[in-house]
C-alpha positions as CSV (number, residue, x, y, z in Angstrom):
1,X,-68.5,211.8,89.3
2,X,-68.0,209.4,92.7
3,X,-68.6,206.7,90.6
4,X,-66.8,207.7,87.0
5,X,-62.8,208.0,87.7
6,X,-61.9,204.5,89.4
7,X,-58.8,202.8,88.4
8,X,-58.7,200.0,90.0
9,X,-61.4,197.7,88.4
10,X,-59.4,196.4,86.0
11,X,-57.3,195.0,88.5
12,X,-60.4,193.4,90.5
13,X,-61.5,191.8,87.4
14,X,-57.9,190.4,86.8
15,X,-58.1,189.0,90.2
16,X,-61.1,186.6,89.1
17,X,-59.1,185.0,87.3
18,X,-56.9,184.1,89.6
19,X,-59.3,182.5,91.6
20,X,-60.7,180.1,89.2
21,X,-57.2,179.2,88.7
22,X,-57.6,179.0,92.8
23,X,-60.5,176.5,92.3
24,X,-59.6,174.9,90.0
25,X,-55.8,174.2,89.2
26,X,-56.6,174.8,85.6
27,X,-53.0,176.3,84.3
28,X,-55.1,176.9,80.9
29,X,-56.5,179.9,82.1
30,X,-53.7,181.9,83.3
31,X,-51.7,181.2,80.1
32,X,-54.2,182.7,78.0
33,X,-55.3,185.7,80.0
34,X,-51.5,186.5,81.2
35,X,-50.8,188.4,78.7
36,X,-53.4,190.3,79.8
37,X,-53.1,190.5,83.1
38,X,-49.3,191.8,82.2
39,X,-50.3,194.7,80.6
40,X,-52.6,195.9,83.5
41,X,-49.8,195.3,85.7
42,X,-47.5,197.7,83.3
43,X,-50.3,200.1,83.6
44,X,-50.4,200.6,87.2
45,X,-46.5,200.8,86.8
46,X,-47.1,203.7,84.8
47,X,-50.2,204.8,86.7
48,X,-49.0,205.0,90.1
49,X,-47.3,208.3,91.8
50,X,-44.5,208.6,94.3
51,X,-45.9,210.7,97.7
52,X,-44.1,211.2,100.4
53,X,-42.7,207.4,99.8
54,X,-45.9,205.8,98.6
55,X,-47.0,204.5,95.4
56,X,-50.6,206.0,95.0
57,X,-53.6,206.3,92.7
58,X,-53.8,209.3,91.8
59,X,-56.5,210.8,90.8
60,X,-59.4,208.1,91.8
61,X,-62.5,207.8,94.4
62,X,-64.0,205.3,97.0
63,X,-66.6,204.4,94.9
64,X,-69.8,206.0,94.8
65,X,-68.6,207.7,98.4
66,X,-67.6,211.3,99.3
67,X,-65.8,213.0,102.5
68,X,-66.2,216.6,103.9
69,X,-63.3,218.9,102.9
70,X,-61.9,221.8,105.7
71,X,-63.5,224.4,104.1
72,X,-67.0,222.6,104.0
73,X,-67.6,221.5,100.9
74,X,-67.6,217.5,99.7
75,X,-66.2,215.7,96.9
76,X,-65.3,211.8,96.1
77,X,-61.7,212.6,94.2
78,X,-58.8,211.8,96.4
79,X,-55.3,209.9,96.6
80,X,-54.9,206.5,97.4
81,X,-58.0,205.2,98.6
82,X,-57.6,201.9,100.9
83,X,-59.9,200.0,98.2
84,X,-57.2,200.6,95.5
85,X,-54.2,199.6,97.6
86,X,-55.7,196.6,99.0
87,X,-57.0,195.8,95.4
88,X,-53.5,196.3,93.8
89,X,-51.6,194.9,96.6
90,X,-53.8,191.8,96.0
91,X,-53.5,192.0,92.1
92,X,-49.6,192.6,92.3
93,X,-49.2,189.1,94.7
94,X,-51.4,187.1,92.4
95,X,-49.5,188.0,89.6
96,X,-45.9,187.0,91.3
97,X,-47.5,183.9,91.8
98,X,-48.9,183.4,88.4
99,X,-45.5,184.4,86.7
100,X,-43.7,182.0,89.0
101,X,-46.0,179.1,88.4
102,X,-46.0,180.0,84.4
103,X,-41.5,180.2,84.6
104,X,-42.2,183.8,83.1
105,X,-41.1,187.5,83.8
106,X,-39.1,187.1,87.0
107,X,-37.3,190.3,86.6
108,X,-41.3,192.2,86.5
109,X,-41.9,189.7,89.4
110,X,-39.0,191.7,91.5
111,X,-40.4,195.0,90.5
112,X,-43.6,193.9,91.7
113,X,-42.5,193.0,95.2
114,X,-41.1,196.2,95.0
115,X,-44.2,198.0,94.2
116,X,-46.4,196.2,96.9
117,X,-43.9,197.1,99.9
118,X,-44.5,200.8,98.7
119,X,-48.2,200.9,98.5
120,X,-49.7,202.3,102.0
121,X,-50.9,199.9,104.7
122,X,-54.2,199.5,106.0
123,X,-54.9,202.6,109.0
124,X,-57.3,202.4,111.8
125,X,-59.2,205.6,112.8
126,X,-60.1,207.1,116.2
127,X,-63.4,204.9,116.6
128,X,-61.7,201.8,115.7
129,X,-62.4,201.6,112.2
130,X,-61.1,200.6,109.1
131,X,-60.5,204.0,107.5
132,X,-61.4,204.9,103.7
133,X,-59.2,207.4,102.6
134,X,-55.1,208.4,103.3
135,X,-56.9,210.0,106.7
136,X,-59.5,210.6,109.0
137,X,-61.6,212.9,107.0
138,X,-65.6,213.8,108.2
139,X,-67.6,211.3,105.8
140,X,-70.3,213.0,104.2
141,X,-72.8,210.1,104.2
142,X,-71.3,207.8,107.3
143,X,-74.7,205.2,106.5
144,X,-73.2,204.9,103.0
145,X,-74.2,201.2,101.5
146,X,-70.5,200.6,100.2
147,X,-68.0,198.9,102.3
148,X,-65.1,199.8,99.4
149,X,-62.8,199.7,101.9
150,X,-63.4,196.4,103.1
151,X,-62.4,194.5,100.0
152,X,-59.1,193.2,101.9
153,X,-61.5,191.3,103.5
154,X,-64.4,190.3,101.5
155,X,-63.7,189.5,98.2
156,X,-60.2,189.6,99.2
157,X,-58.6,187.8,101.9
158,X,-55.3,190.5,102.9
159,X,-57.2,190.8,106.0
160,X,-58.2,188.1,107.8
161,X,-58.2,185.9,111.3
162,X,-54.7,184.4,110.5
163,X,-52.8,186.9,109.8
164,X,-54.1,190.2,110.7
165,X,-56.4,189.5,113.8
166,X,-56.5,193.6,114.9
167,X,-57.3,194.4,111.3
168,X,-60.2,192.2,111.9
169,X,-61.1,193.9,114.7
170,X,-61.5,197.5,112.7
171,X,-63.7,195.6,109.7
172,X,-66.0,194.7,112.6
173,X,-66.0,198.3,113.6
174,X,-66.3,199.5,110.1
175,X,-69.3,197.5,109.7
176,X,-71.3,198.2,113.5
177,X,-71.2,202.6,112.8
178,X,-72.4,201.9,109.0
179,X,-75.0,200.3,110.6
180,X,-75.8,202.5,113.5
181,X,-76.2,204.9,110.6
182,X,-78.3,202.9,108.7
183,X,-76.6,201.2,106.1
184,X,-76.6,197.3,105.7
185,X,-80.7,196.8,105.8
186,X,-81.4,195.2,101.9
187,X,-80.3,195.5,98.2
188,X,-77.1,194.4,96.9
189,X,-75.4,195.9,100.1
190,X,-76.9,193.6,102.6
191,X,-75.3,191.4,100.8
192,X,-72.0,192.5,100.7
193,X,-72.5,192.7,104.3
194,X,-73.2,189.6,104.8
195,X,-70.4,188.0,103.0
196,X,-68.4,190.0,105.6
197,X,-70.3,188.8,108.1
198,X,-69.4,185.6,107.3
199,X,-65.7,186.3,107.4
200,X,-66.1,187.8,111.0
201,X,-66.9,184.3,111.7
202,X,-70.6,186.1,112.9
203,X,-73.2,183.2,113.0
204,X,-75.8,185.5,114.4
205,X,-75.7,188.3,112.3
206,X,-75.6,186.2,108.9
207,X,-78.7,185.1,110.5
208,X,-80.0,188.1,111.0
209,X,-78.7,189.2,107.0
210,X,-80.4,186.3,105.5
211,X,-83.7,186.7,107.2
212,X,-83.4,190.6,105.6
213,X,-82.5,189.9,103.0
214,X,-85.5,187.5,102.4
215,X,-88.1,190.0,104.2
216,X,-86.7,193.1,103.0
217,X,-85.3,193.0,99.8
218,X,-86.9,190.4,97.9
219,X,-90.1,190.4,95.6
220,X,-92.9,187.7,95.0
221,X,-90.1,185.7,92.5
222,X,-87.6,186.3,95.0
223,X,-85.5,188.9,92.9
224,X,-83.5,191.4,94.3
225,X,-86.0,194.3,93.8
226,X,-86.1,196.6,96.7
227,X,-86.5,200.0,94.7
228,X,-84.7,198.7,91.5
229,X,-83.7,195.6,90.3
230,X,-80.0,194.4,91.1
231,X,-78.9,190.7,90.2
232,X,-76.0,191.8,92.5
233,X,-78.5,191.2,95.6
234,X,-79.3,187.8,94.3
235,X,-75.8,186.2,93.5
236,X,-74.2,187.9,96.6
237,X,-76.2,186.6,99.4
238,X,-75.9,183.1,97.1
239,X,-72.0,183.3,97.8
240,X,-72.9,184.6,101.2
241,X,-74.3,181.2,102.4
242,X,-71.4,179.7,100.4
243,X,-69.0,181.2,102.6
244,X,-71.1,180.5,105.8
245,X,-70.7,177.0,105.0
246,X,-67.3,177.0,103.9
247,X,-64.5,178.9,103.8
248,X,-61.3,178.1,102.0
249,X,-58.7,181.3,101.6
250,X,-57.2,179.6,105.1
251,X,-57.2,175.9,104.8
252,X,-61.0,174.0,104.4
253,X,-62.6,175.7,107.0
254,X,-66.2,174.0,108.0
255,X,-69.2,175.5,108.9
256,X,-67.3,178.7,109.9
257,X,-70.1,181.2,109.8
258,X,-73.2,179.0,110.2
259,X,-76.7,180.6,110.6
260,X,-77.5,180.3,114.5
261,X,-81.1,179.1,113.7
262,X,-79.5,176.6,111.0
263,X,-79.1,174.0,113.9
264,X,-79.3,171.3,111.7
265,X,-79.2,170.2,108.1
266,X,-77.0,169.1,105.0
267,X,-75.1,170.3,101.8
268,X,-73.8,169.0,98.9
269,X,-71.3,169.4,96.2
270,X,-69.7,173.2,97.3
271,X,-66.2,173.7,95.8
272,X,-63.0,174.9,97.7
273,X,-59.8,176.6,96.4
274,X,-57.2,173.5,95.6
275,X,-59.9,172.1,93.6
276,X,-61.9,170.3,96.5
277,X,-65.3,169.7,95.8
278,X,-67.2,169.2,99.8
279,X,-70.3,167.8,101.7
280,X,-71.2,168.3,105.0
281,X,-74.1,167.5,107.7
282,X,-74.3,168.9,111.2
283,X,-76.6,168.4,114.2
284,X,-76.8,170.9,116.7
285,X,-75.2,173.7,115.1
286,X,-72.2,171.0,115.1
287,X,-70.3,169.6,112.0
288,X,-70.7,165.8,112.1
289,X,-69.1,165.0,108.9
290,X,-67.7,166.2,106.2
291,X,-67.3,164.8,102.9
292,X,-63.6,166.0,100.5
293,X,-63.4,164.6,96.7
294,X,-60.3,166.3,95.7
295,X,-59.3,166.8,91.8
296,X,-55.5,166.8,92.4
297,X,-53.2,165.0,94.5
298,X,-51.6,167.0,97.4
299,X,-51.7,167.7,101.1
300,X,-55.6,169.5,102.5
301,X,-55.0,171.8,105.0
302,X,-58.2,171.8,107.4
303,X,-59.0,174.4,110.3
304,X,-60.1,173.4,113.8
305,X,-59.9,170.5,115.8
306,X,-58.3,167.4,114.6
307,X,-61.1,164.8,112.6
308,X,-60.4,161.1,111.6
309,X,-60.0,160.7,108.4
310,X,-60.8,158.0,106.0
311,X,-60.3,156.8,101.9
312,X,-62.3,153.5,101.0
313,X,-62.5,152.8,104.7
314,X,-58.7,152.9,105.4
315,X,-57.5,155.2,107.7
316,X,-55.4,158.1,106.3
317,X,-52.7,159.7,108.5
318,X,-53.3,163.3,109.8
319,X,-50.3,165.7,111.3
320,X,-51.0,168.1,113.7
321,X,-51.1,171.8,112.0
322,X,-50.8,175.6,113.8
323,X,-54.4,176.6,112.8
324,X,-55.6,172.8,112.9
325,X,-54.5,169.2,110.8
326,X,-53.7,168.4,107.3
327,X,-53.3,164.9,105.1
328,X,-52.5,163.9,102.2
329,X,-55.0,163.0,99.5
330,X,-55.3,161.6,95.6
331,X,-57.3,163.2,92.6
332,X,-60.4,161.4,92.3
333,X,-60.7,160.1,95.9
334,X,-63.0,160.3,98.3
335,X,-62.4,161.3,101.9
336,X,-64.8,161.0,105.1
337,X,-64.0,163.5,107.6
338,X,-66.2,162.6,111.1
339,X,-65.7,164.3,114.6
340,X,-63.3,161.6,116.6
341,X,-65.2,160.4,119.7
């Protein structure tokens, strides 16, 4: 039953295709699957209840997890879990964007600003935590392996450094009493961890994630097999070291997360949202340069300190940014990014 009555997974999976579109540029995709992606839209518009203000889910669960009720007993069902607002208020935003970039359905657009203003925020709890439910209820299983409520900031990116620094904060929280409870050690949730992690801009526990991961849930073929086979395990830590490397929900970001015992080495060919396909090398637990071939024209947006830039070894000009320095750059280019001496 904790794992049956979730409503929300349509709009995850609606949300992948937003980012290929994300990684891509390809306009393709979102005109075939927007039709789609409308009618889950006009779902939740039908779905979601009025409470005291807020547009809820109403029944649903945190998946798989269950809190203690005053009169003792348990149960998953609730109202408005923070996984399904953060998913919808995700879902909702993509879909403004695609129906602006497709000239379609303004008027929906309108009612689905409206929508997102009314679904509840994000709430910290009494430890510092990201809480999972519409309160501060006793969880039954406080090791559980599911960080549901997370998904604002791993695979989503509502909550992050930028723009919601104390929110931050509570993931970090969120994820240190799981663990003091025992959650986090192998299996497809390590993983999930992990990607987390890397968000938290945490270089030495990725470390320490990888190394688990490797050591505690992996067999002789390196499958994820700790107790039962889960591919999950597998292609989650693989995006895990992806988003160690690079980041790109906030501008390129280099080497944000990199493993502390990964003091030096090389990668090729990772791709970033705009379309960006990037090398890098570092020495030293240091980026010393970093390769962009973008697909498009348009401006990159980079985070940290300011690089020189060069296309064809010309010079390209760079203006100062708040979180670090952009340029502009053609499709089919190649830009050399190296640490300015």
């Amino acid at each position: 039953m904790a794992a049956m009555p979730w409503v929300t997974g349509s709009a995850w999976l609606g949300l992948h295709v937003w980012e290929h579109y994300l990684y891509t540029k390809e306009l393709d995709i979102l005109k075939r699957m927007y039709p789609v992606l409308r009618d889950m839209a006009l779902f939740y518009e039908d779905f979601l209840i009025e409470v005291d203000g807020k547009l809820v889910t109403c029944p649903s669960v945190s998946p798989e997890n269950r809190y203690i009720l005053s009169d003792g007993y348990n149960t998953p069902i609730c109202v408005g879990p923070t996984m399904d607002n953060q998913i919808l208020r995700e879902f909702f935003a993509a879909l403004i964007e695609i129906q602006t970039l497709l000239g379609v359905d303004q008027e929906f657009s309108k009612t689905l600003a409206g929508m997102i203003k009314k679904l509840p925020e994000n709430k910290i709890g009494s430890k510092g935590q990201l809480l999972e439910w519409d309160k501060e209820y006793p969880e039954l299983t406080p090791g559980m392996g599911h960080i549901s409520h997370l998904f604002a900031c791993y695979p989503g990116c509502g909550i992050n450094w930028y723009n919601t620094p104390e929110l931050m904060k509570a993931v970090k929280k969120t994820l240190e009493l799981r663990v003091e409870h025992g959650a986090g050690s192998d299996a497809w949730p390590l993983a999930w961890f992990l990607n987390v992690n890397a968000r938290l801009m945490d270089s030495d526990q990725v470390d320490i994630n990888i190394r688990n991961m490797l050591t505690n849930s992996a067999s002789r073929s390196f499958l994820n097999a700790n107790r039962v086979f889960q591919i999950d395990g597998n292609l989650g830590v693989t995006a895990g070291i992806a988003e160690c490397l690079l980041q790109s929900h906030i501008g390129l970001h280099f080497l944000p997360a990199l493993p502390s015992s990964w003091t030096s080495g090389r990668v090729y060919g990772l791709r970033a949202r705009g379309g960006h396909e990037v090398d890098m090398e570092w020495k030293d637990s240091k980026l010393t340069v970093a390769v962009i071939r973008p697909k498009f024209n348009g401006t990159v947006e980079v985070v940290g300190e300011r690089m020189k830039v060069t296309c064809e070894e010309i010079n390209v000009i760079v203006e100062n940014t708040e979180i670090g320095f952009e340029f502009f750059a053609e499709g089919g280019k190649v830009y050399k990014l190296k640490i300015m001496e």
